[in-house]
C-alpha beads as a LAMMPS data file, in Angstrom:
LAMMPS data file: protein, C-alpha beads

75 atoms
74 bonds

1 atom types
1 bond types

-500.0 500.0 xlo xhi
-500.0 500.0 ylo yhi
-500.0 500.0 zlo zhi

Masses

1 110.0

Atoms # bond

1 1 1 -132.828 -274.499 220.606
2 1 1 -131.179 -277.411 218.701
3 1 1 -132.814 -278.201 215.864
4 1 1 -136.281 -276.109 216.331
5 1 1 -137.319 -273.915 213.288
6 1 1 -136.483 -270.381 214.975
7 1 1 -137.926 -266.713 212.736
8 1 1 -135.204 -265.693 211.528
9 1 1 -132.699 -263.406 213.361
10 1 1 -134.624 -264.286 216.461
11 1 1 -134.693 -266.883 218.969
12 1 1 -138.351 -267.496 218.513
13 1 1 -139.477 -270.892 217.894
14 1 1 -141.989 -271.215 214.614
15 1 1 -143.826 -273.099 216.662
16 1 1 -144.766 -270.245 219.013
17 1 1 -146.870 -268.427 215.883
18 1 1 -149.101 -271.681 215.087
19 1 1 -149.531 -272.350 219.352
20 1 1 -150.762 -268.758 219.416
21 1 1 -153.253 -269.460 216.750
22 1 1 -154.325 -272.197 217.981
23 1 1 -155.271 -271.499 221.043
24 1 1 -157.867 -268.692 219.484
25 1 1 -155.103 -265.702 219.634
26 1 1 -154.607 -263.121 216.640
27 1 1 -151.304 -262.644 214.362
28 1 1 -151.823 -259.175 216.363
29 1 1 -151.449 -260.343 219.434
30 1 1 -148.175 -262.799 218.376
31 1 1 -146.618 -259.951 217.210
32 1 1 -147.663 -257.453 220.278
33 1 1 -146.093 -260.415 222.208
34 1 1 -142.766 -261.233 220.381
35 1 1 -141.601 -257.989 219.096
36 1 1 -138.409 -259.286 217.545
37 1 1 -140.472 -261.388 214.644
38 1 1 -142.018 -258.967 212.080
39 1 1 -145.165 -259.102 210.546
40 1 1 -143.449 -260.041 207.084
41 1 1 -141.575 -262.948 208.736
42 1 1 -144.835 -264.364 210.370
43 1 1 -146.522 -263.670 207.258
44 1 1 -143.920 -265.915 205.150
45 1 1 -143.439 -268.968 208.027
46 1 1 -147.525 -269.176 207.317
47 1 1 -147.606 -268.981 203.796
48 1 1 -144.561 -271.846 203.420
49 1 1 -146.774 -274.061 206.037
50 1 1 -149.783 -273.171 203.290
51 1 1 -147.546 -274.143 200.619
52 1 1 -146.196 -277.490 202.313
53 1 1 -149.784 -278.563 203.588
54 1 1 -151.221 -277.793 199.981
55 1 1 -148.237 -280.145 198.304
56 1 1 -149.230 -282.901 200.303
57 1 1 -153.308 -282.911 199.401
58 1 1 -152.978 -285.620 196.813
59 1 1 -154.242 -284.567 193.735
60 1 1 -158.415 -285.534 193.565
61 1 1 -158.785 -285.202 197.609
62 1 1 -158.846 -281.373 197.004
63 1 1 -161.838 -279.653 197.406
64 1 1 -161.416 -278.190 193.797
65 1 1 -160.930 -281.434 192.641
66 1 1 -164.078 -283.369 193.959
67 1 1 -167.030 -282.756 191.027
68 1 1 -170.316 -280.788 192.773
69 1 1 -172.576 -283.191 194.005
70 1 1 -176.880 -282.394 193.522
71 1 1 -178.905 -283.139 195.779
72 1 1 -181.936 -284.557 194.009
73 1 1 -185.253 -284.496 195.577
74 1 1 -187.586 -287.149 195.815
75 1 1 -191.472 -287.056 196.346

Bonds

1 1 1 2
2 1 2 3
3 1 3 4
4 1 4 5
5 1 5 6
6 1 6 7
7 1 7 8
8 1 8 9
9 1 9 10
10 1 10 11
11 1 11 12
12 1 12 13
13 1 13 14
14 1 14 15
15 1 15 16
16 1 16 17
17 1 17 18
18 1 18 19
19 1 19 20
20 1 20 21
21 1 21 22
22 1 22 23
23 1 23 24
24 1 24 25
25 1 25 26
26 1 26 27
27 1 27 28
28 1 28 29
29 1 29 30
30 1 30 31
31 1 31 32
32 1 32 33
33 1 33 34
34 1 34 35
35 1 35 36
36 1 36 37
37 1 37 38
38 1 38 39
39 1 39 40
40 1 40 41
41 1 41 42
42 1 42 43
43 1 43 44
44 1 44 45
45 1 45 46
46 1 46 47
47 1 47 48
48 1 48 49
49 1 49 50
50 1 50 51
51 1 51 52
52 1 52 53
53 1 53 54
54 1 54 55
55 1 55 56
56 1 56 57
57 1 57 58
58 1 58 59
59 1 59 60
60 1 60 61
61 1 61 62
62 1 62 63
63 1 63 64
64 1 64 65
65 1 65 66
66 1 66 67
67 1 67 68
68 1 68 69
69 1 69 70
70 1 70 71
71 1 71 72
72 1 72 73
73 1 73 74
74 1 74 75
């Protein structure tokens, strides 16, 4: 597995987890399935994808960023 993100102390790809939850599976069923990655480990490879994705939003294309728009009604 050269060069492939692997949890740690496991031979599990990363890659596996995000597969799984794409395809419509739980974190549950990852873990029922993989035994060797722990909840905590899963747990932390999502949060540092959160992390990563949310550093590359450029500041003003946030959601939080954009000001409300009101709908006005006419008639």
């Amino acid at each position: 597995m050269h060069g492939v993100p692997v949890f740690r102390g496991t031979r599990v790809p990363v890659q596996t987890l995000f597969d799984y939850l794409e395809g419509g599976e739980t974190l549950e069923n990852f873990l029922e399935g993989f035994p060797t990655v722990s909840r905590a480990l899963a747990l932390q490879a999502l949060e540092e994808a959160k992390q990563l994705l949310l550093a590359r939003v450029p500041v003003g294309n946030r959601q939080a960023d954009r000001p409300a728009r009101v709908r006005q009604r006419t008639g």
